[in-house]
C-alpha atoms as one frame of an Amber mdcrd trajectory, in Angstrom:
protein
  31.628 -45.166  -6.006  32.914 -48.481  -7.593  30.456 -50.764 -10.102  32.310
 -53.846 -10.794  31.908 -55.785 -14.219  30.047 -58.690 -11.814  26.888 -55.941
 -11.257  28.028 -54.680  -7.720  27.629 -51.194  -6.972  29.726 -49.792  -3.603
  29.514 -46.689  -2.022  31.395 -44.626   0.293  31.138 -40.580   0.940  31.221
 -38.153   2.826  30.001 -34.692   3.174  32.801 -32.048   2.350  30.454 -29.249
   4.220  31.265 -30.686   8.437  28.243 -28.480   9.252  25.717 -29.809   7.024
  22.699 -32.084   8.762  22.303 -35.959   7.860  20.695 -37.080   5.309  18.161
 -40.209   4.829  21.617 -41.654   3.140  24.109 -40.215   5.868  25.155 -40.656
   9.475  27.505 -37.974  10.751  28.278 -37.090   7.264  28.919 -40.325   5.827
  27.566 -42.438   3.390  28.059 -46.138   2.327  26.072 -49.085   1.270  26.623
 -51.721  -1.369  24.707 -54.518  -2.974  23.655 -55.780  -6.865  22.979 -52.794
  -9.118  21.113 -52.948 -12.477  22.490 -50.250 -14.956  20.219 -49.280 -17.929
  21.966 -47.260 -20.224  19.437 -46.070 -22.551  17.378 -44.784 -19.795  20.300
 -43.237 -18.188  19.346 -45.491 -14.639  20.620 -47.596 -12.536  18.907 -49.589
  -9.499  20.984 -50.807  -6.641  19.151 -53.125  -4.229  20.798 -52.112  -1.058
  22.042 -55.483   0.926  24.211 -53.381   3.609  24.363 -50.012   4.733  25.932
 -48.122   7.273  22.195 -46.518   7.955  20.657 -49.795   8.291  16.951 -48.444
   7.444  18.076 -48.788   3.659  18.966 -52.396   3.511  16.336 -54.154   1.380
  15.251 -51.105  -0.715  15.701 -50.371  -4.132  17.435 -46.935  -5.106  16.158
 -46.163  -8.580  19.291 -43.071  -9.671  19.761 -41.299 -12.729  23.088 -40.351
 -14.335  25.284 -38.555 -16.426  28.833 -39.222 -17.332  30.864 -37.081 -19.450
  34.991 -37.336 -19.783  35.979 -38.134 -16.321  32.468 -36.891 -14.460  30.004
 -38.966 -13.573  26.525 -36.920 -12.084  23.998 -38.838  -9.932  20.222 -37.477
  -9.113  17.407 -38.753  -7.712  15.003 -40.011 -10.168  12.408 -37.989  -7.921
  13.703 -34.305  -8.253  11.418 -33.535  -4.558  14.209 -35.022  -3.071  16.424
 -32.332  -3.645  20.404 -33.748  -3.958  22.699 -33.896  -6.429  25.812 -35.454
  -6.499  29.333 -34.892  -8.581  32.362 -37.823  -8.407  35.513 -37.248 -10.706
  37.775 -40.003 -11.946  41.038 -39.829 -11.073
């Protein structure tokens, strides 16, 4: 996960588990997409308007995410908790 100082936000993942299913985000347990992101500290959000992804059904939306970062962790849910993911990335 890379936000640049020019308010992109790119992402590329995958699943460490090979067995689990895909996701609305995933496509044999991968994930990436990029586009403009709008980080709002206070509220502890960020919104990236996806312009490509590698599942194309989530170009054109807008990803509303919360976060957390402490030391070298940053922690990314869903602002709706029904969705049910969270996920961890360490700097290194």
């Amino acid at each position: 996960m890379i936000f640049t100082e020019g308010g992109t936000l790119s992402v590329q993942a995958k699943n460490a588990n090979p067995d689990a299913e895909d996701t609305t985000y995933t496509m044999n347990g991968y994930e990436a997409y990029y586009g403009p992101v709008v980080v709002d500290d206070e509220a502890g959000t960020f919104t990236i308007t996806v312009a490509s992804s590698l599942v194309r059904a989530l170009e054109g939306q807008s990803l509303v995410r919360n976060f957390d970062v402490t030391d070298d962790q940053l922690v990314i849910t869903p602002v709706d908790a029904s969705e049910g993911w969270r996920v961890t990335y360490h700097r290194q």
